[in-house]
C-alpha positions in Angstrom: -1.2 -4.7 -9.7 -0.9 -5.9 -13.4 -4.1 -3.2 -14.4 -2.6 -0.3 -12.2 1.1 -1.0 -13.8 -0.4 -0.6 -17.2 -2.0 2.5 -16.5 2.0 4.5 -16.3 2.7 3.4 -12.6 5.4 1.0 -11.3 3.1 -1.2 -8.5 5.2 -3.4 -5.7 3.2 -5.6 -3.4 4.7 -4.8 0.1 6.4 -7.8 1.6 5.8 -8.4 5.4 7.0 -11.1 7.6 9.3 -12.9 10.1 12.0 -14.9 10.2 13.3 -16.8 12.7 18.0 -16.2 12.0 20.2 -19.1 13.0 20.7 -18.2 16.8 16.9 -18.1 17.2 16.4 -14.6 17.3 13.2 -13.5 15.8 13.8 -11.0 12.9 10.7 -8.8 11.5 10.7 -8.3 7.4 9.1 -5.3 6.0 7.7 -1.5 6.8 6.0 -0.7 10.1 2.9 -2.1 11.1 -0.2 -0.4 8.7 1.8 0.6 5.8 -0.5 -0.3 2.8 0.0 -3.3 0.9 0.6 -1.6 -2.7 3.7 0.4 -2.9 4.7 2.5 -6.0 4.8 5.6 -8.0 3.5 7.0 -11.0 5.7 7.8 -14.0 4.0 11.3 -15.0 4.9 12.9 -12.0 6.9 10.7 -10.0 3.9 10.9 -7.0 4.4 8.4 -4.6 1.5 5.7 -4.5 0.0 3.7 -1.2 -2.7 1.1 -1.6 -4.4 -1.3 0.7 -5.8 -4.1 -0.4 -9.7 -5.3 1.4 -12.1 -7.3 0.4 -15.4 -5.9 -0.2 -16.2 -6.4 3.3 -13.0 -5.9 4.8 -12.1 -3.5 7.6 -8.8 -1.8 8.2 -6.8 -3.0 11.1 -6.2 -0.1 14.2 -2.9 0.1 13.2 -4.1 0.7 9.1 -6.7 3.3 10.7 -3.2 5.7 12.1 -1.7 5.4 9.3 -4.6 6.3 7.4 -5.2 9.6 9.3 -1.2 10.1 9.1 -1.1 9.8 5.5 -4.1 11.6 4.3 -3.1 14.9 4.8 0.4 14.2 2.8 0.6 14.8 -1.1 0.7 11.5 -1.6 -1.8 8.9 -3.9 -3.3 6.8 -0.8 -6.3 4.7 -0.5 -8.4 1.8 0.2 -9.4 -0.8 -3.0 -12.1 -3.1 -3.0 -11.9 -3.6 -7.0 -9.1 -2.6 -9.5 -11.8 0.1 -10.0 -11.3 1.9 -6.5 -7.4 1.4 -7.5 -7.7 3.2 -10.9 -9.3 6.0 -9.2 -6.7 6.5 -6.7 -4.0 6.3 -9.0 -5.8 9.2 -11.3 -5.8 11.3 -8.3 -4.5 14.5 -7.5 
C-alpha cells in the first residue's frame, strides 16, 4: 500500500467482516463478496483503482473470478498483485 500511495494514488485496504450486535443478530461488514482487497484512486485522473492481494501461489476464490470477468471490461485500474511490482503496473495502467 505504502509503495502504491507514493506513486500519486490514495490506497485503502478493504475491510471485511462480521459482527455479532447485542440481540445476537449477525451483521456482515464490508463490500460484496469478491471485491478486491485494495481500494483507491489515482490523483492524476481521478481513475478508480481495484487490487487483490495473492500470494505467489495463490488462486482467486469463485466469487473473485465474477468479479474479475465483471470488472474487466470497466474503465477501471483492476488486477491481481503477487509483488508491489504487479501493483505498480496496474496502477500505471490505462
Amino acid at each position: 500500500m505504502i509503495a502504491v500511495s507514493k506513486h500519486g494514488c490514495t490506497i485503502i485496504r478493504t475491510n471485511v467482516g462480521t459482527v455479532k450486535t447485542k440481540d445476537g443478530r449477525i451483521f456482515n461488514a464490508g463490500p460484496p463478496k469478491g471485491w478486491p482487497d485494495l481500494t483507491g484512486f489515482r490523483h492524476s485522473d481521478g481513475k478508480l483503482i481495484l487490487i487483490e492481494v495473492k500470494t505467489k501461489n495463490g488462486r482467486l476464490r469463485p466469487d473473485q473470478e465474477r468479479f474479475k470477468a465483471f470488472i474487466e471490461s470497466k474503465p477501471v485500474l483492476y488486477g491481481v498483485a503477487r509483488s508491489v511490482e504487479d501493483a505498480l503496473k496496474i496502477i500505471e495502467g490505462d
